[in-house]
C-alpha positions as semicolon CSV with decimal commas, in nm:
position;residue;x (nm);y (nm);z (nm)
1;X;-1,912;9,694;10,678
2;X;-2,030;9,341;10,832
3;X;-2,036;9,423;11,214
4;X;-2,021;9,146;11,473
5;X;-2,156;9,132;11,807
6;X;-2,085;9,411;12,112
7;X;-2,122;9,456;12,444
8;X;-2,489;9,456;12,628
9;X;-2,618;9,758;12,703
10;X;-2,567;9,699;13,116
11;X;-2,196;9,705;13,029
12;X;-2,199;10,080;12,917
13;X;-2,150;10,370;13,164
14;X;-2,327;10,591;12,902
15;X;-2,462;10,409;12,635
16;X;-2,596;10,577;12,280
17;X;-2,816;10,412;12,016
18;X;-2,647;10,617;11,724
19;X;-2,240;10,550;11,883
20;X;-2,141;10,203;11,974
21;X;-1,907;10,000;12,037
22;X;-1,866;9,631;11,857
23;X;-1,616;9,347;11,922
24;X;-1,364;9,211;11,600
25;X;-1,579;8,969;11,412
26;X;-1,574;8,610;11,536
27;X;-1,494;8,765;11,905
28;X;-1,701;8,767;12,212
29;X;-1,472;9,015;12,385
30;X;-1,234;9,320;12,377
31;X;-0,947;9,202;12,491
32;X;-0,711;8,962;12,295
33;X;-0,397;8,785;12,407
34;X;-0,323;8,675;12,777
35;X;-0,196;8,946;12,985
36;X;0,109;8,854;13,214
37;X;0,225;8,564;12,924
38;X;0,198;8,785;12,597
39;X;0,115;9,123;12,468
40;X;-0,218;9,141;12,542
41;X;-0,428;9,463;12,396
42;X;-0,836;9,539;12,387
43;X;-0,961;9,633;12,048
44;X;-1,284;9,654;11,835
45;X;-1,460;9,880;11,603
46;X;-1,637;10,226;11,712
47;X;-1,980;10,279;11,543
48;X;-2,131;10,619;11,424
49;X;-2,500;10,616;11,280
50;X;-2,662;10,908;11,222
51;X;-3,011;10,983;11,020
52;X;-2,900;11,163;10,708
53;X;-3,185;11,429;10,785
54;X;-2,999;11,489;11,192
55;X;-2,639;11,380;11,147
56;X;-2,378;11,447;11,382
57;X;-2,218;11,770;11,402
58;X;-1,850;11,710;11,509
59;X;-1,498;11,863;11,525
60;X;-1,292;11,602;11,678
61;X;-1,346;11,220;11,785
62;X;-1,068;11,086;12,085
63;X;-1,069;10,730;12,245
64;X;-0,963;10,626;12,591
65;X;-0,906;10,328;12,755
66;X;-0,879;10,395;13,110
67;X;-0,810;10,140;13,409
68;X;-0,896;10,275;13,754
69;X;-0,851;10,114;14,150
70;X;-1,156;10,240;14,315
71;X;-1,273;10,218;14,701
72;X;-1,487;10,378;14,913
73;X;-1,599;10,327;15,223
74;X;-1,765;10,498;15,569
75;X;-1,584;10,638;15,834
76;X;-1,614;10,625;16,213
77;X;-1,870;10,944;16,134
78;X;-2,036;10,768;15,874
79;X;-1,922;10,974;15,652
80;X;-1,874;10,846;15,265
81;X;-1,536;10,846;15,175
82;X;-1,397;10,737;14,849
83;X;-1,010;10,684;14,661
84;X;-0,897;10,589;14,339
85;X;-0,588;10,506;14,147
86;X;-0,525;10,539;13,785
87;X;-0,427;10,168;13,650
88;X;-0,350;10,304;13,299
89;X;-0,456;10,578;13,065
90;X;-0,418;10,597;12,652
91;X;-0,566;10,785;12,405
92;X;-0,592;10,815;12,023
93;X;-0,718;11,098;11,797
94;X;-0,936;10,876;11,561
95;X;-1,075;11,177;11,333
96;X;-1,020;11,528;11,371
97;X;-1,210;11,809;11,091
98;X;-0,909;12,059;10,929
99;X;-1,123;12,357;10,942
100;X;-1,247;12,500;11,235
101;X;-1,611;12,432;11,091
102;X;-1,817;12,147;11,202
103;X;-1,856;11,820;10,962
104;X;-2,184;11,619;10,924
105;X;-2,131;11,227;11,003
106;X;-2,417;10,959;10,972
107;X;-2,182;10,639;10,898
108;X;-1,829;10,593;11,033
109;X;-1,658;10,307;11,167
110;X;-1,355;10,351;11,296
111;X;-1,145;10,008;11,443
112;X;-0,880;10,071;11,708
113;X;-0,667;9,913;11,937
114;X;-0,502;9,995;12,305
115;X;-0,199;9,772;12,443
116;X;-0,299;9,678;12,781
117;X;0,042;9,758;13,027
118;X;0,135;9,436;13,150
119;X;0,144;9,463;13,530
120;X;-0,211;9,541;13,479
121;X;-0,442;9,329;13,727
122;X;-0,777;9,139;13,684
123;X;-1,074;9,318;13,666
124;X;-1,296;9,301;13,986
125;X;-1,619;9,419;13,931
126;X;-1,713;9,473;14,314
127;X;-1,612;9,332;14,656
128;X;-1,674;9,386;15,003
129;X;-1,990;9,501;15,170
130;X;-2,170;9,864;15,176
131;X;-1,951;10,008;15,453
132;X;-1,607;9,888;15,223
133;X;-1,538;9,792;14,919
134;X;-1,340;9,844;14,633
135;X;-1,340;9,762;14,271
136;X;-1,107;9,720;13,961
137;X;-1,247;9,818;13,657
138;X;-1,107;9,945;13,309
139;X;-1,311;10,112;13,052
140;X;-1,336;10,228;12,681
141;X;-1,417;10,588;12,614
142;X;-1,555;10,762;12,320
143;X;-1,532;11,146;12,324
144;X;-1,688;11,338;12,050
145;X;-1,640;11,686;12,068
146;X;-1,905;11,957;11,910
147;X;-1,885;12,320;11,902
148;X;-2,072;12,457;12,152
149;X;-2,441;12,592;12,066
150;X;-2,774;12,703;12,207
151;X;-2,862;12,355;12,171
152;X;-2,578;12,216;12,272
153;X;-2,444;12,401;12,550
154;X;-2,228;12,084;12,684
155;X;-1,976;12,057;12,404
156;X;-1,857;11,684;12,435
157;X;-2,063;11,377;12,330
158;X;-1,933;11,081;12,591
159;X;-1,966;10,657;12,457
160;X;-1,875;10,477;12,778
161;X;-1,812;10,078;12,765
162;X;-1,678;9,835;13,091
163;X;-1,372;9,625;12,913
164;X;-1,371;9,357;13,179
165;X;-0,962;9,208;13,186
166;X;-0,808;8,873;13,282
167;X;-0,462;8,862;13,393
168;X;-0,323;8,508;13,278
169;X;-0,069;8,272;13,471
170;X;0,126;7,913;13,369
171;X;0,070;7,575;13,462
172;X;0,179;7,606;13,832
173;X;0,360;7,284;13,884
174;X;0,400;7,136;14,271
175;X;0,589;7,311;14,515
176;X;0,921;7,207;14,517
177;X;0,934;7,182;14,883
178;X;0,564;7,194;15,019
179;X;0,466;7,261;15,379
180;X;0,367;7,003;15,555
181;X;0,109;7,055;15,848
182;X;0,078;6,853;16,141
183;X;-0,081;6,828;16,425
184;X;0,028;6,546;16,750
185;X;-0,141;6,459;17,052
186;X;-0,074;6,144;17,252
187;X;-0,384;5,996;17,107
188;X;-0,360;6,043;16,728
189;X;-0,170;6,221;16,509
190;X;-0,303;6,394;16,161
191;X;-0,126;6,583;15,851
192;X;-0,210;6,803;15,560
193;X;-0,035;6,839;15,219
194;X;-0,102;7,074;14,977
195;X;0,184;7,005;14,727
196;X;0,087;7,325;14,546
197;X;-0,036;7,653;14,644
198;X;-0,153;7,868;14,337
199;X;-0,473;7,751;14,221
200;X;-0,687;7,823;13,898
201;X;-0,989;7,999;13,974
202;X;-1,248;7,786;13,821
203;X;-1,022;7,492;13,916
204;X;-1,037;7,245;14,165
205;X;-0,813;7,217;14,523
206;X;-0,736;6,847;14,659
207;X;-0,669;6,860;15,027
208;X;-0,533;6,478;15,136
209;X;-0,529;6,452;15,491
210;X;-0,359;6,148;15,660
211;X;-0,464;6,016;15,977
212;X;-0,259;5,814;16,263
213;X;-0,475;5,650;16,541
214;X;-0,261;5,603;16,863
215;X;-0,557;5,549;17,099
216;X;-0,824;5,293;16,933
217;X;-1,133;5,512;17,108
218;X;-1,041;5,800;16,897
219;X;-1,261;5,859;16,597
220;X;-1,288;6,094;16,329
221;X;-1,664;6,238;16,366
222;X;-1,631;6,481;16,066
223;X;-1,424;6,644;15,829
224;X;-1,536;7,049;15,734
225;X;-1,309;7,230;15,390
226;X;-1,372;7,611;15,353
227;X;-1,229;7,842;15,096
228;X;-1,188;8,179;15,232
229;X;-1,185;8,540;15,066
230;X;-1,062;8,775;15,322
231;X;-1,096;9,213;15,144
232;X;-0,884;9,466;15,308
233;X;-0,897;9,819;15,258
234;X;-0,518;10,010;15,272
235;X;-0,685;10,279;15,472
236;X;-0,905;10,064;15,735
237;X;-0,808;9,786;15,972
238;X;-1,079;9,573;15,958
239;X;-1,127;9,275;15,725
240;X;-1,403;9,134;15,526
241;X;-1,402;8,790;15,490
242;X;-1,672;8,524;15,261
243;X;-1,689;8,154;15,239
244;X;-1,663;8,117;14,847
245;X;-1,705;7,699;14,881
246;X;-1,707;7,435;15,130
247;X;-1,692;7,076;15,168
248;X;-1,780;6,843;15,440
249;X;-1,740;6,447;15,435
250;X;-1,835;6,211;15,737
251;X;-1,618;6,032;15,911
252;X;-1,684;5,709;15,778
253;X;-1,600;5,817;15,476
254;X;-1,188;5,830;15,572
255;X;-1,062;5,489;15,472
256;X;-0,760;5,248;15,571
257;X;-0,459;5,331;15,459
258;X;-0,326;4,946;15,273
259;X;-0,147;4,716;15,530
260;X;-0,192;4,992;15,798
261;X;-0,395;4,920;16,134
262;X;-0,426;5,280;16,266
263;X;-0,328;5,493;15,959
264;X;-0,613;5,653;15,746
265;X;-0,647;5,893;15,477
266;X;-0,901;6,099;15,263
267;X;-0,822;6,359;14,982
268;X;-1,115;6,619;15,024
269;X;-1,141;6,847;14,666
270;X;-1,326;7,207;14,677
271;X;-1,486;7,287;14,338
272;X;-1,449;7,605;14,227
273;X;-1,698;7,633;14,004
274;X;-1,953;7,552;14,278
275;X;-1,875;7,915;14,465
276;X;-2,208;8,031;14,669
277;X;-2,335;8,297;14,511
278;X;-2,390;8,637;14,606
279;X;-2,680;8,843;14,618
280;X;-2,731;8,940;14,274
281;X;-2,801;8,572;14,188
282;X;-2,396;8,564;14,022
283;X;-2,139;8,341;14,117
284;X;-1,827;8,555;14,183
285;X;-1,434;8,474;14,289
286;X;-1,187;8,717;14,224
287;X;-0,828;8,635;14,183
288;X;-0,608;8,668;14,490
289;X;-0,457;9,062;14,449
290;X;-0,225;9,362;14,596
291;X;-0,316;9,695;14,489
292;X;-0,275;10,060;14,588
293;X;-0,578;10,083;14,799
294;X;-0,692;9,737;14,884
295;X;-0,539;9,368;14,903
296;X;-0,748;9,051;14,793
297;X;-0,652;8,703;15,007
298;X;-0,784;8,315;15,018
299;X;-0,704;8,072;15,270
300;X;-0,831;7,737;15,287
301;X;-0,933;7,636;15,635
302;X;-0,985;7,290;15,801
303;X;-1,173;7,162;16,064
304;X;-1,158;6,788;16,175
305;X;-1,419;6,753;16,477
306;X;-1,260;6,454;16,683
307;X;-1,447;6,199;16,917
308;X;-1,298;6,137;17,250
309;X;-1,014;6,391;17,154
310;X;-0,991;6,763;17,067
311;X;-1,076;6,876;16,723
312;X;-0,822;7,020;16,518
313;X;-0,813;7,322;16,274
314;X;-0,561;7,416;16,017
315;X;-0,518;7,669;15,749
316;X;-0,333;7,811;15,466
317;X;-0,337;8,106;15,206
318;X;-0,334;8,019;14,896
319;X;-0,314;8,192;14,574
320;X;-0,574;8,200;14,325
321;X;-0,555;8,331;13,962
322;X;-0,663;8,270;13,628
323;X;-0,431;7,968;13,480
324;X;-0,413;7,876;13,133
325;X;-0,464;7,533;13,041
326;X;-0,169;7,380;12,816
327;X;-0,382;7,287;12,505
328;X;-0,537;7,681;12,469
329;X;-0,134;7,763;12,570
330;X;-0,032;7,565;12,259
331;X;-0,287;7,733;12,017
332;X;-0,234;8,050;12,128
333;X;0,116;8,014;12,045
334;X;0,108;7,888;11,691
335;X;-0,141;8,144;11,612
336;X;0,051;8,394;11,714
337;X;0,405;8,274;11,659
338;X;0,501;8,525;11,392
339;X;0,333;8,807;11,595
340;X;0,499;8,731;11,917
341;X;0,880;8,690;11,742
């Protein structure tokens, strides 16, 4: 059999040189489809190689694929506390022995396939800090079952692989009826429109902000853009928060608005594909999220500092998710047509 490409070895839980697991050929990944827009399901091939002189001694091979809500965090004690949720759980009987004997194996591949329930979430491979945080992870399990001996006095042979899953969303078009924020003072006047609030993850979020001048001393001295990620645990009351990006222009950088005296404007655009990263050297955002056990927010804040008048804040939560572009949309489609209907 011509095997293509698996996971790295950091992705296993408990990893075996002689039982692996390999993606479809041509793929880089287990999971196929976009979940939330289509059947999605994980699949790939499951790898036995044994020496012929010590093969495997086996009665029954299962599968899993498992998707688990986990958090844990430290009480007011310090005490470590933990919770999880099962997400979804399947299994398959891939090869089973008639007799009650053991059968050598030293090459078997066996292909499978899971559907993946479709109010499944993303996959979030860790957030929060060491006193809280939570994860959403989903895995694929190998169990291969022996008969017990003096050798082998645990019974079951475990494979363990990380399937990390997207959850997909459409082309959000503008709010039909955005909300427009405003702030008025006697000496100037200013107003943000975000015309849309569910953004792509590795997309990018224009922020125009118009300016009125009422009192000619009043400048703008500097304009600051955050995106916020703000972690909650179900079972605490604090809240974690991270800037993911921010932006910052000058205030000579806000222009005249055409045939306009005291009217300016500036459309200030957070990239987010430039998110700070984290302490493991990885650049991570996690799509916005309510679970059983913890809730996942953004909120894009704004800070205009002011000269000769008060500065002035806004904000607004925003969703963020993984959006798939039209053109991938369109492919997916035709490849799939007959499949799908």
């Amino acid at each position: 059999m011509n095997e293509s490409i698996g996971p790295k070895k950091g992705k296993y839980l408990y990893h075996s040189s002689k039982a692996y697991f390999t993606f479809e050929l041509n793929r880089n990944k287990f999971q196929k489809g976009y979940l939330g827009l289509n059947p999605s399901e994980v699949s790939g091939v499951f790898h036995i190689r044994y020496p012929e002189n010590k093969p495997l001694k086996a009665t029954k091979i299962e599968l899993y694929f498992v998707g688990m809500v986990h958090t844990q965090w430290a009480d007011y004690n310090g005490y470590h506390c933990s919770n999880s949720k099962e997400i979804c759980k399947k299994m398959k009987c891939i090869w089973e022995i008639n007799s009650r004997n053991e059968e050598n194996i030293t090459n078997l591949d066996f292909p499978f396939k899971f559907t993946i329930p479709n109010e499944s979430p993303s996959s979030i491979n860790y957030i929060g800090k060491y006193r809280a945080n939570g994860s959403i992870y989903y895995i694929i399990n190998a169990t291969i079952y022996r008969k017990r001996t003096k050798i082998y006095e645990n019974s079951e042979k475990i494979v363990e692989v990380r399937s990390d899953i997207q959850r997909w969303q459409l082309p959000v078009c503008p709010d039909y009826d955005p909300e427009l924020l405003i702030k008025r003072t006697d000496s100037f006047k200013c107003q943000v429109l975000l015309d849309k609030s569910t953004f792509d993850i590795k997309g990018i979020i224009n922020i125009p902000i118009n300016f009125q001048i009422i009192n000619q001393d009043v400048i703008v001295k500097k304009i600051n853009v955050k995106l916020i990620e703000y972690f909650k645990l179900n079972s605490l009351s604090s809240v974690d928060k991270r800037c993911l990006v921010k932006q910052s222009v000058n205030g000579n950088e806000v222009l005249s608005v055409p045939n306009s005296e005291n009217e300016f404007s500036i459309v200030v655009s957070l990239d987010l594909s430039k998110v700070k990263k984290l302490w493991n050297n990885k650049a991570s955002i996690n799509c916005s999220c309510i679970t059983e056990l913890f809730e996942v927010w953004h909120k894009v804040k704004i800070e205009i500092l002011m000269g000769k008048a008060n500065n002035v804040k806004f904000k607004k939560i925003v969703k963020l998710c993984n959006i798939v572009s039209d053109d991938t949309l369109e492919e997916y489609m035709m490849n799939n047509f007959e499949r799908i209907y």
